[in-house]
C-alpha positions as CSV (number, residue, x, y, z in Angstrom):
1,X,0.0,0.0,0.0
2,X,2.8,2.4,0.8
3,X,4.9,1.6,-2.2
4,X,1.6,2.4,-4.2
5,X,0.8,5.6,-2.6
6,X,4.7,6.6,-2.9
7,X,4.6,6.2,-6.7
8,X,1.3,8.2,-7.0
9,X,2.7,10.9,-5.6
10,X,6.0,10.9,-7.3
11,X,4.2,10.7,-10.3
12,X,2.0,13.4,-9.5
13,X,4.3,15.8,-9.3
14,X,6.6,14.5,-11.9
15,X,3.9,15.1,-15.1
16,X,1.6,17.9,-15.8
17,X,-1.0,15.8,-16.9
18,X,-3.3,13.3,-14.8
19,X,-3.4,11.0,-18.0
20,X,0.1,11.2,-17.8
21,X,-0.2,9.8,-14.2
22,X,-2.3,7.4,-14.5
23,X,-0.3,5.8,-17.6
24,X,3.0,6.3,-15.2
25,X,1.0,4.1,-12.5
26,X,-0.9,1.6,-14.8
27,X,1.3,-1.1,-14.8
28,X,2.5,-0.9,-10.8
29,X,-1.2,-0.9,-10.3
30,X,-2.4,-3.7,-12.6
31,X,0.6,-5.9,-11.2
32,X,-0.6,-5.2,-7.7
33,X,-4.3,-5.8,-8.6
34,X,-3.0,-9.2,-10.3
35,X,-1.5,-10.5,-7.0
36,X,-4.1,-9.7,-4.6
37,X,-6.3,-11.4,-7.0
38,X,-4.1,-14.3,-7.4
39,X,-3.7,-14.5,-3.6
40,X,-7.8,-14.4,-2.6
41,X,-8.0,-16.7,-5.9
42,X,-5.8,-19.3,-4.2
43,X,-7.4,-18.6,-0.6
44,X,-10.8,-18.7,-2.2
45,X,-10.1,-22.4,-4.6
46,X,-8.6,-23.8,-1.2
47,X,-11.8,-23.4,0.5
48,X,-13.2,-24.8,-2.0
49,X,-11.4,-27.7,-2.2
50,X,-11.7,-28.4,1.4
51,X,-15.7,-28.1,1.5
52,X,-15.5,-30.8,-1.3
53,X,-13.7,-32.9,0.6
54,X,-15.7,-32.7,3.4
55,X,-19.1,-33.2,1.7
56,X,-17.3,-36.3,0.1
57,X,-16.1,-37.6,3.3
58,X,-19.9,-36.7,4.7
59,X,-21.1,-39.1,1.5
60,X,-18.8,-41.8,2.0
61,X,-19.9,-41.9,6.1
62,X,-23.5,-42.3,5.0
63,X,-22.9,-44.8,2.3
64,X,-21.1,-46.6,4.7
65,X,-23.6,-46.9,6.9
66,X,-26.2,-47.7,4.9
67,X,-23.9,-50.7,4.1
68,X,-23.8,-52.0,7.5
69,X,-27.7,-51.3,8.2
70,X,-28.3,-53.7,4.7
71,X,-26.0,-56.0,6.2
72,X,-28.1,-56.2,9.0
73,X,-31.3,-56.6,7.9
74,X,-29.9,-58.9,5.9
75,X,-28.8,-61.0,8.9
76,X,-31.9,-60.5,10.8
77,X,-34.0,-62.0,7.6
78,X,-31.9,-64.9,7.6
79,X,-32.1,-65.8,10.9
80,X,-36.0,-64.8,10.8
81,X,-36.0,-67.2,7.9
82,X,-34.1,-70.2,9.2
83,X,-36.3,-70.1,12.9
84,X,-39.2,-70.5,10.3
85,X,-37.8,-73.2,8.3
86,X,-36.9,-75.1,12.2
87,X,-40.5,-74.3,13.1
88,X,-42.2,-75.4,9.9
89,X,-43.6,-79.4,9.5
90,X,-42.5,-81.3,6.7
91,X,-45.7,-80.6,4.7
92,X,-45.3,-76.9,4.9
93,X,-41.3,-77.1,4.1
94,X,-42.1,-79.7,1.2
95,X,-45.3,-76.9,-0.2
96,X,-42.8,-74.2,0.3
97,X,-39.5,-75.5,-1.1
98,X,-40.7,-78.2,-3.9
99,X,-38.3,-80.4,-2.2
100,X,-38.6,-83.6,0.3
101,X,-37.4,-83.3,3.5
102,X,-34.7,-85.3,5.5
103,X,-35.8,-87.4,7.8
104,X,-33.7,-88.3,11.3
105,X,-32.7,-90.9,9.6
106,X,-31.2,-88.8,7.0
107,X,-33.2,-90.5,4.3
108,X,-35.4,-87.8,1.6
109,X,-39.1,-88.2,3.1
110,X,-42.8,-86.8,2.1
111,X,-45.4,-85.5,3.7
112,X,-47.0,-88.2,6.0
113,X,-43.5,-89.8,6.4
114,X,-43.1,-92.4,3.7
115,X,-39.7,-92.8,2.0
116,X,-39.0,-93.3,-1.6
């Protein structure tokens, strides 16, 4: 800022003419308004960047827990599903799956016990 005012005032009394001036100081003052550009450009990308990754971060939380919370309900349904299967008679497991049973004795059964 000082070297900036120091300049204008130099120049100011060096030429007679203010467009004199102000083409004296054009380039000091477009180099100076190209840094302080550059410099918020940088400050301003940066927080840019850094909201970016935070929202990505924010994404990848939730993703991953709606990962585990699938997983889950995945487990609960099988274990749901295999308390069924325990619970259910031959009949019903036979009307469900297409498939005989196994007997205790390890042999493929019907409904009503017969074996093949």
């Amino acid at each position: 800022m000082g070297v900036l005012l120091t300049a204008f005032l130099l120049a100011v009394f060096h030429y007679p003419t203010s467009g004199d001036v102000s083409t004296a100081l054009a380039a000091l003052t477009g180099t100076i308004g190209t840094i302080v550009g550059a410099y918020f450009g940088v400050q301003a990308g940066g927080s840019g960047a850094n909201k970016a990754a935070n929202q990505a971060e924010v994404a990848r939380q939730a993703a991953e827990q709606g990962r585990q919370d699938a997983e889950q309900g995945r487990q609960e349904a099988t274990t749901t599903a295999l308390k069924l299967a325990a619970a259910a008679s031959p009949e019903v497991a036979v009307a469900v799956t297409g498939e005989p049973t196994l007997g205790t004795s390890g042999q493929a059964t019907t409904p009503g016990g017969a074996g093949p």
